[in-house]
PAMARPA-555620 format. One record per residue (C-alpha): residue number from 1; x, y, z. Coordinates in steps of 0.2 Angstrom, whole numbers, plus 2048, in hexadecimal, padded with zeros to 3 digits. Layout:
// PAMARPA-555620
NUM  X  Y  Z
...
//
This chain:
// PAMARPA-555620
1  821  EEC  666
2  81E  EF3  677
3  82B  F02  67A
4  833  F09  68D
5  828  F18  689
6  819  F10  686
7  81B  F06  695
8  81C  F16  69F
9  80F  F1F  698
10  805  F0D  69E
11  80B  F11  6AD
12  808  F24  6B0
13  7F5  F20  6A9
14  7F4  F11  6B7
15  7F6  F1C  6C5
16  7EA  F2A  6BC
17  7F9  F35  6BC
18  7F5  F41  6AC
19  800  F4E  6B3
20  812  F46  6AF
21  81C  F57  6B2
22  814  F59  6C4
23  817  F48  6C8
24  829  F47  6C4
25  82D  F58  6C8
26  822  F5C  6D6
27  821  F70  6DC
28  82B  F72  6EC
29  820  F70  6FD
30  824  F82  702
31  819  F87  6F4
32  809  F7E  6FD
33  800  F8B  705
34  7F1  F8A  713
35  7E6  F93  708
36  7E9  F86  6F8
37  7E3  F78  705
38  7D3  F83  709
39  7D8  F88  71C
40  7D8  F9D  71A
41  7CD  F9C  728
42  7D8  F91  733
43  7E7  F9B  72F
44  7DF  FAB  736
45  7D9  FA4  746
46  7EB  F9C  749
47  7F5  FAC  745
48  7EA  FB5  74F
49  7EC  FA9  75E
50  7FF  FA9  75B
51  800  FBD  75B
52  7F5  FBD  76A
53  801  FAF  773
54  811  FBA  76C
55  80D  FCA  774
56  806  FC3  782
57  816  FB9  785
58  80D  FA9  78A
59  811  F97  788
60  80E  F8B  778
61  80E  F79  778
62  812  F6E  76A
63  808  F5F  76F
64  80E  F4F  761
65  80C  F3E  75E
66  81E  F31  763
67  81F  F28  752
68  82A  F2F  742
69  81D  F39  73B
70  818  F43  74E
71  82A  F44  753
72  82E  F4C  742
73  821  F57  742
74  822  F5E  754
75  834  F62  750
76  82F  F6B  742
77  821  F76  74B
78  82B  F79  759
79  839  F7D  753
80  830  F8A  746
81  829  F92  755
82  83A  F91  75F
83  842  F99  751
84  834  FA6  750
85  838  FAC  763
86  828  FA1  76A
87  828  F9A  77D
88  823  F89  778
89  827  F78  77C
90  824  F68  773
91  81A  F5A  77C
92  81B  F48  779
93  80F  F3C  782
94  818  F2D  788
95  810  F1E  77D
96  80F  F11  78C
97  807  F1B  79B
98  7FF  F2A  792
99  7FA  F23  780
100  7F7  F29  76F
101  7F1  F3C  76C
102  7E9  F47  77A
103  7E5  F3F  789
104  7DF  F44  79A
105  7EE  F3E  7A2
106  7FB  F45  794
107  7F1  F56  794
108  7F3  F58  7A8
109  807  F55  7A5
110  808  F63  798
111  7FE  F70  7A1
112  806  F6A  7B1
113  817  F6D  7AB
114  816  F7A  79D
115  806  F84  7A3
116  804  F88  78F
117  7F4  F93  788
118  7F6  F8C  779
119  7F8  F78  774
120  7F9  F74  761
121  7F7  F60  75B
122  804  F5B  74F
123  7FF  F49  747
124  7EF  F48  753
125  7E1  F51  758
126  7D4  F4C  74C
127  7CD  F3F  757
128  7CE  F4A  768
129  7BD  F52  769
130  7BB  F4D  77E
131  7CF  F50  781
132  7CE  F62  777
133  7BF  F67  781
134  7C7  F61  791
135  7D8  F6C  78D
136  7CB  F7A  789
137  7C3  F79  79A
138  7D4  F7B  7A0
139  7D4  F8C  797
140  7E2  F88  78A
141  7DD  F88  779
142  7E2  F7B  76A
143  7E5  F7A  758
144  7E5  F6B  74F
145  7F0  F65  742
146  7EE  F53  73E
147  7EB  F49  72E
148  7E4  F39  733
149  7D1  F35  72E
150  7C3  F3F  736
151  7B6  F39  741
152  7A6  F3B  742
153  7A6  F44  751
154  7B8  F52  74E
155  7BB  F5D  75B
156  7B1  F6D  75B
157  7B9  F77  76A
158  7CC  F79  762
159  7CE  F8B  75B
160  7D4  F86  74A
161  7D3  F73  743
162  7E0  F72  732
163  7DE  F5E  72C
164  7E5  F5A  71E
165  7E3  F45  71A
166  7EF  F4B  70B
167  801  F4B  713
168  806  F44  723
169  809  F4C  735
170  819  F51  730
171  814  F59  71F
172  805  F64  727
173  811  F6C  735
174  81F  F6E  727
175  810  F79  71D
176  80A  F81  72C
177  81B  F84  734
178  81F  F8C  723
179  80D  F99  722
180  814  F9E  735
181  825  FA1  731
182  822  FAC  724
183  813  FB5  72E
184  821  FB8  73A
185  82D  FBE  731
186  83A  FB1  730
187  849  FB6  728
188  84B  FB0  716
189  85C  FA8  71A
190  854  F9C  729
191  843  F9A  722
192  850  F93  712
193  859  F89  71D
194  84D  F81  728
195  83D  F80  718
196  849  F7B  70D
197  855  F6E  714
198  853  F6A  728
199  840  F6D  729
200  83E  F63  718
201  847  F57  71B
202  83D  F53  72B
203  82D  F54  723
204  832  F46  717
205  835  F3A  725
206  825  F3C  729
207  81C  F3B  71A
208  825  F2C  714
209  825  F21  728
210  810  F23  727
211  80E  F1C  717
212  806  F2C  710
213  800  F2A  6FE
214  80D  F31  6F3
215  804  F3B  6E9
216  801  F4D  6E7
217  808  F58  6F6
218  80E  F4A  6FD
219  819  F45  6F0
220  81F  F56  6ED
221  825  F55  702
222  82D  F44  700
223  834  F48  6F0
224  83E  F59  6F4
225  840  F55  706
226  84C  F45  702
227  857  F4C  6F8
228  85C  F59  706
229  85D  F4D  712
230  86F  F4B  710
231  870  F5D  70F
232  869  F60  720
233  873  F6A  72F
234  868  F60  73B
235  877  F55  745
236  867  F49  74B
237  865  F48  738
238  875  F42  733
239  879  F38  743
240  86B  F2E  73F
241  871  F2C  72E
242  881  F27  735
243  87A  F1B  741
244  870  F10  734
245  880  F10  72A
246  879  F19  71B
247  886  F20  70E
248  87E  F2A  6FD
249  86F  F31  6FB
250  862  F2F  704
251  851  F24  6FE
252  83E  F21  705
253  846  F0F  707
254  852  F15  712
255  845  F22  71D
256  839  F12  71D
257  846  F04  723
258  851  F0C  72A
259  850  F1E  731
260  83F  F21  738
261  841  F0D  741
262  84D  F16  74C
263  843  F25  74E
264  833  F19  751
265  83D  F0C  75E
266  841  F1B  769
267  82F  F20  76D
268  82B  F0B  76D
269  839  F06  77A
270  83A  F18  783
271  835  F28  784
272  832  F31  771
273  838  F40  778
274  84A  F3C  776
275  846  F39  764
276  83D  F49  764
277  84E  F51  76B
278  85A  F48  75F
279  854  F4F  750
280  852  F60  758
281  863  F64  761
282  870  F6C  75A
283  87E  F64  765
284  887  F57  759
285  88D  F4C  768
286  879  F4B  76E
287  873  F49  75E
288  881  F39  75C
289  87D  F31  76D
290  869  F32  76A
291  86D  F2C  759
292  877  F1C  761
293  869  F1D  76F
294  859  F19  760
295  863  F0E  757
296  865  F02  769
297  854  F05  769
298  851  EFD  758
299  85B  EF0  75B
300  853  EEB  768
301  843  EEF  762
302  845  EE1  753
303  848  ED5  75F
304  839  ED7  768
305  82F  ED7  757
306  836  EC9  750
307  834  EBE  761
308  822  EC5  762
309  81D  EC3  74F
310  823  EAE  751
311  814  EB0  760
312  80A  EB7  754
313  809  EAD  747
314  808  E9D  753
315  7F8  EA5  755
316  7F1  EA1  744
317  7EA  E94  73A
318  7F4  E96  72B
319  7E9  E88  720
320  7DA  E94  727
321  7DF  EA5  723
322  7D2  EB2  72A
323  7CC  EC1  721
324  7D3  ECB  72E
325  7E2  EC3  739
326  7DF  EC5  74B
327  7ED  EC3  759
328  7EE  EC8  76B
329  7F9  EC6  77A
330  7FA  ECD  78B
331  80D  ECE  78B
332  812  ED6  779
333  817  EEA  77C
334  80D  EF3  775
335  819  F00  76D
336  81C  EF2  75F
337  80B  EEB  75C
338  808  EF6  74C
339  819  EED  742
340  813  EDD  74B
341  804  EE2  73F
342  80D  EE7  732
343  818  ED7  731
344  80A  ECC  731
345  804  ED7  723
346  812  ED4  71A
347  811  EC0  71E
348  800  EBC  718
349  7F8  ECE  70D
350  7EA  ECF  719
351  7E4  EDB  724
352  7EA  ED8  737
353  7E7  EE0  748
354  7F0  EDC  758
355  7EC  EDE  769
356  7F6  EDF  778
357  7F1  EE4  78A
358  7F4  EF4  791
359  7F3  EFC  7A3
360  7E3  EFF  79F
361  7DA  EF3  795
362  7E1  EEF  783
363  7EB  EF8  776
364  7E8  EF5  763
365  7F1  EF7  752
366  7ED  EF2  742
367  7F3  EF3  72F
368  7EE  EEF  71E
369  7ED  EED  70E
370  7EB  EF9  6FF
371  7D8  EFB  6FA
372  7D2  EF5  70D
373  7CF  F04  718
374  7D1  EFB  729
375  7D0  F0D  735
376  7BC  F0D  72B
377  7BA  EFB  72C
378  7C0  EFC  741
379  7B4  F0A  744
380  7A6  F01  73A
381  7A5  EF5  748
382  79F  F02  755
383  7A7  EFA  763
384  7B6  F06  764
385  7B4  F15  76B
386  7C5  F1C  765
387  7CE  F18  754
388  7DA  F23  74D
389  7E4  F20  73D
390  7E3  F20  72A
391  7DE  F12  71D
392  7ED  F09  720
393  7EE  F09  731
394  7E6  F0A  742
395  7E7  F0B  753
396  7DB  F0B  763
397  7D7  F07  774
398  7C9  EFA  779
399  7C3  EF6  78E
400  7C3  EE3  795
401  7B4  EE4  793
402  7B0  EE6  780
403  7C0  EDB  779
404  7B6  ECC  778
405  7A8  ED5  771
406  7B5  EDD  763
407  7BD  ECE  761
408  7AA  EC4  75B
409  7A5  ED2  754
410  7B5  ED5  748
411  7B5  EC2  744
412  7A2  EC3  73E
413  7A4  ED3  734
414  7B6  ECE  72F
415  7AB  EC0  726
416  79F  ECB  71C
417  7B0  ED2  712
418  7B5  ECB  700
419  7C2  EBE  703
420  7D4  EC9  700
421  7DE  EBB  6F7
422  7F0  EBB  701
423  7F9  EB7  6F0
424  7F4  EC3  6E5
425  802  ECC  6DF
426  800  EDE  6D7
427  804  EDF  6C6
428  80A  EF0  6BF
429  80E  EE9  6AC
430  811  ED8  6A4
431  820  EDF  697
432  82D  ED4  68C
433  83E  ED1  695
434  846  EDA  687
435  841  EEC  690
436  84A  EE8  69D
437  85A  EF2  69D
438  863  F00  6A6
439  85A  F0E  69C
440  849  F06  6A3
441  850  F06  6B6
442  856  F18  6B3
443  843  F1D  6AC
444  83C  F14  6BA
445  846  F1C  6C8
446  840  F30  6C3
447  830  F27  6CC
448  835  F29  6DD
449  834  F2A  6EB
450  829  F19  6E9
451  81B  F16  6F8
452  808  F15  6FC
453  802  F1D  6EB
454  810  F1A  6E3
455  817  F09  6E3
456  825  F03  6DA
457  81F  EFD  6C9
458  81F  EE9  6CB
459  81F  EE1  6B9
460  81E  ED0  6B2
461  826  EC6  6A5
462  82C  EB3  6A0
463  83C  EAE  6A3
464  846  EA0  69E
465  853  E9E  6AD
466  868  E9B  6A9
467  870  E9B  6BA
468  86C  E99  6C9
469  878  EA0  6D7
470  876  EA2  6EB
471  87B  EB1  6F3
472  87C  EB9  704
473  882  EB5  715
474  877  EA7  717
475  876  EA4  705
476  863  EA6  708
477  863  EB1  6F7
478  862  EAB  6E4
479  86B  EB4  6D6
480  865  EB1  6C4
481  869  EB3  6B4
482  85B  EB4  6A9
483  857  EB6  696
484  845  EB9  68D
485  83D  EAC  685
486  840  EB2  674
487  850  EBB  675
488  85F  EB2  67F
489  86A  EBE  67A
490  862  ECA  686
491  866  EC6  69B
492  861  ECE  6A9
493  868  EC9  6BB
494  859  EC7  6C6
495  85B  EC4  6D9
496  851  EBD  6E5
497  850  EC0  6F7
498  84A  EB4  704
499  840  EA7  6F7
500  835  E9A  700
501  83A  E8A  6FE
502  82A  E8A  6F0
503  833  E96  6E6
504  843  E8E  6E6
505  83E  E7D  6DE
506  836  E87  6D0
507  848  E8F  6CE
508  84F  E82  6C2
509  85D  E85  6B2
510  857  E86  6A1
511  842  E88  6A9
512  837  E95  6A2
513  82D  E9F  6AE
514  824  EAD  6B3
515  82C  EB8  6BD
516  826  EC6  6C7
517  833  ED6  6CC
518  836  EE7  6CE
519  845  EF0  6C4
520  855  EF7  6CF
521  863  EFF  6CA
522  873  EF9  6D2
523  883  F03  6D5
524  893  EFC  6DA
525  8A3  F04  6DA
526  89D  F10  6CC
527  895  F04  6C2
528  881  F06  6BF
529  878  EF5  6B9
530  866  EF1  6B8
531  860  EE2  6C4
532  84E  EDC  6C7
533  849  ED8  6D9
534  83D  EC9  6D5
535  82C  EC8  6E2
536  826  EB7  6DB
537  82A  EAB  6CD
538  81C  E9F  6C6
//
C-alpha cells in the first residue's frame, strides 16, 4: 500500500533530484560566487575596468532589456553602483523605435546623452557581436552579462563576457552586483539590506517572469528572494503589491500573474523606463502613481491581447493543427505579440510564432513547449539573421523581403518534426484517492516555488463523483465532491475552473472517472483544507 512518503521519494527521483536537503533548503544566493561559475577571469577584468572608471571619475552605463527580468536587473546593477559612489545611469531602449538589445540607433542615444566609458548589458548582450564592436569604435567599452543561449558567432570585442544560461538576467546582475559591492567595500548594514531583502527580492522577479528552470542556483534566488518580498523597503515593491491587490505572502503565482504583468505592460504600452524608475525611487508617492500608472497599463494591455488573440486563432485551422502555429498581422502591436504566443501555447500545446509588422520590416515572438527548443529550432532555419532567447522562447527581427521565404521554409521544416500530440497531459503519478489529504498538500507545498523545472506535481486517480455544484460569477466553475472507488468514506472537494462543455457532460452524479489534478491547500478565515485543482477528467 502506496505511502505520502513513498510518493515523494517517486517524486524527488522523477526530477533526478538526489540531493533532497539542497532542494528544499536551498543555500542563500549571496553564497554564489563568480569564481564557483568559473568566471575568475571575468571578475579581474571587470574590477579592474570599474577601479579604472572610479578614479578616473567617468560615466557608467547600465544598458538593460524592458521586460520584468531587464527592468529588474538594471535596477539591481545600477543601483549597486549608485550605492557604491559610481556616476552611472541606467539605459532602457524604447521597445517600438529602438528594439531589443544593442542597436545602432539605441547606442547613439546612450552615448549621445550620457557620454559613458563604460556600458555593461544586463539581460543582453550575448547576441551583440556587430553592436559591441560598433560601441567599441566609439571608444566605450562593454561587459556583458546576459543569460540567454549563445550564438555561434558571441561578441569578441567586450572586455569581459559573464553568461550564465543558469539564472535569469536579474539573477546574474544580483550575483554580480554582489562580487562588486563587496569588492568595494559596501558596508555590512547596506550590502544586508539591499542582498538580502530589496536586491533579492528583485532578482526573484526575474527569475521567475523568464520562466528560468528552477533548479539549482535559480531555485535557491526564487526561493529566498520571495519570502523577503514582503519584507522589502522598496515603496515600488509594495505599491505594486498593493496595486494588484495582493494580501499575505508572496508566491511565484503571484510574480507570474500578477506582478511582473504590470512591470512588463509598462515597457509594452510605454516607455520601460518608468518601470525601471518605479522600482528604483524611494519617494512613496512616485513609487504609488507608477504603480497605478503599470497597472492602467495592464489593463489595457489585456484588452489588446485578448482582442488580438480572437484574430489569431481565426487564423487557424483548428481540425488541421500544424506542427508549428503560424499567425501574422500587420496591425497587432508588437509589444504583446510574445503573450499572443504564449496564449495560443496555452490553447492548443504547440509551438507558435507570431509576427506583426514593424517600422522596419517585421517583428517576431515565439513560445513553446517543454522538450521543444524553438530559439535552436528558429535558428536551424538559417533565414534569421538575429534570434535571441532561451528554449522556451524567442524573438527576432526578419526584412520584407525574406518573410515569405521564413514562412515556406518554417512550414517545410515544421513538417520534418514528430507530431506534438496537443492533448497529452503530463502525468507526475497515478496514486489512490485515499492519499489525498491535508498532510499531502502540506508535503507537497515544501516544493516551491513551482515553475520551468519544477512543475507542480500533477497526479491521477479514479473518482466516483457525489455532487456536482456551479460556482463563480458566471457560474462557469464546477465544485465536486468526490470519493475513491473503493473507500466512500474518504471525500475530497475537487474544483474545476473554466470546463469545456466536453468536460462537463462527463461530470455526472454517482460516474466513476479519471480525474487528473493538482493538490492546493486552501485557507479561509484561519481554516486550512486540502482541495484539488482538476486539469482533465476522462
Amino acid at each position: 500500500m502506496q505511502t505520502i512518503d513513498e510518493l515523494i521519494d517517486n517524486l524527488l527521483a522523477l526530477r533526478n533530484i538526489t540531493d533532497s536537503k539542497t532542494f528544499f533548503y536551498p543555500p542563500h544566493p549571496r553564497s554564489i560566487s563568480l569564481d564557483a561559475l568559473g568566471f575568475e577571469d571575468e571578475k579581474k577584468i571587470l574590477f579592474s575596468v570599474l577601479t579604472s572608471i572610479k578614479k578616473e571619475r567617468k560615466t557608467i552605463v547600465v544598458y538593460t532589456d524592458y521586460d520584468t527580468d531587464g527592468i529588474s536587473g538594471g535596477a539591481i546593477m545600477w543601483e549597486t553602483l549608485h550605492h557604491l559612489g559610481f556616476t552611472v545611469y541606467p539605459y532602457v531602449p524604447h521597445r517600438h523605435t529602438e528594439g531589443y538589445g544593442f542597436s545602432p540607433k539605441g547606442i547613439d542615444n546612450a552615448l549621445a546623452k550620457y557620454n559613458p566609458a563604460l556600458i555593461i548589458s544586463v539581460d543582453h548582450g550575448i547576441s551583440g557581436r556587430k553592436e559591441i564592436d560598433y560601441i567599441v569604435q566609439k571608444g566605450v567599452q562593454v561587459i556583458v552579462t546576459d543569460h540567454h543561449i549563445k550564438p555561434d558567432d558571441p561578441p569578441t570585442s567586450a572586455r569581459a563576457i559573464i553568461h550564465c544560461p543558469l539564472l535569469s538576467g536579474s539573477g546574474l546582475a544580483y550575483v554580480v552586483a554582489h562580487e562588486i559591492a563587496h569588492y568595494f567595500g559596501m558596508s555590512d548594514a547596506l550590502k544586508q539590506k539591499l542582498f538580502d531583502y530589496d536586491l533579492l527580492a528583485l532578482a526573484s522577479f526575474g527569475i521567475i517572469a523568464d520562466l528560468v528552470p528552477l533548479q539549482g542556483l535559480a531555485r535557491s534566488i526564487a526561493y529566498h528572494g520571495l519570502r523577503v518580498v514582503s519584507q522589502s523597503s522598496k515603496p515600488g515593491i509594495q505599491e505594486l503589491i498593493k496595486s494588484a491587490g495582493i494580501r499575505g505572502e508572496i508566491s511565484a503565482y503571484h510574480v507570474g500573474f500578477a506582478l511582473a504583468p504590470r512591470i512588463n505592460a509598462v515597457g509594452r504600452l510605454s516607455h520601460a523606463i518608468d518601470a525601471l524608475r518605479m522600482l528604483c525611487t524611494t519617494n512613496t508617492l512616485r513609487a504609488r502613481e507608477l504603480a497605478m500608472q503599470s497597472s492602467h497599463f495592464n489593463t489595457k494591455r489585456q484588452d489588446l491581447v485578448e482582442r488580438s488573440v480572437r484574430e489569431a486563432v481565426a487564423q487557424i485551422d483548428e481540425a488541421q493543427l500544424p506542427r508549428i502555429v503560424v499567425v501574422q498581422s500587420e496591425k497587432w502591436n508588437e509589444g504583446i505579440i510574445g503573450l499572443i504566443a504564449s496564449k495560443l501555447v496555452e490553447k492548443w500545446s504547440l509551438p507558435t510564432v507570431v509576427l506583426t509588422k514593424g517600422e522596419t520590416g517585421w517583428k517576431g515572438s515565439a513560445r513553446s513547449i517543454p522538450g521543444f527548443d524553438i530559439t535552436d529550432f528558429l535558428r536551424s532555419l538559417k533565414i534569421l539573421t538575429h534570434v535571441g532567447g532561451h528554449p522556451q522562447a524567442a524573438g527576432f527581427s526578419l526584412p520584407d523581403d525574406r518573410r515569405k521565404k521564413f514562412l515556406a521554409t518554417l512550414a517545410l521544416k515544421a513538417i520534418q518534426l514528430p507530431q506534438f500530440d496537443p492533448k497529452m497531459q503530463r502525468i507526475d503519478a497515478d496514486i489512490p484517492l485515499r492519499l489525498v489529504s491535508l498532510t499531502l498538500a502540506e508535503r507537497l507545498s515544501k516544493w516551491e516555488p513551482f515553475g520551468i523545472g519544477n512543475p507542480k506535481p500533477i497526479f491521477r486517480s479514479p473518482i466516483v463523483i457525489q455532487t456536482i455544484q456551479s460556482m463563480g460569477k458566471s457560474q462557469s466553475h464546477r465544485k465536486l465532491i468526490t470519493h475513491s472507488t473503493e473507500d466512500t468514506s474518504h471525500e475530497v472537494e475537487m474544483v474545476f475552473f473554466n470546463p469545456s462543455p466536453e468536460q462537463i457532460t462527463l461530470m455526472t452524479k454517482g460516474s466513476e472517472r479519471i480525474c487528473i489534478y493538482t493538490v492546493e491547500i486552501n485557507e479561509w478565515n484561519g481554516k486550512r483544507k486540502v482541495v484539488c485543482h482538476i486539469k482533465m477528467l476522462v
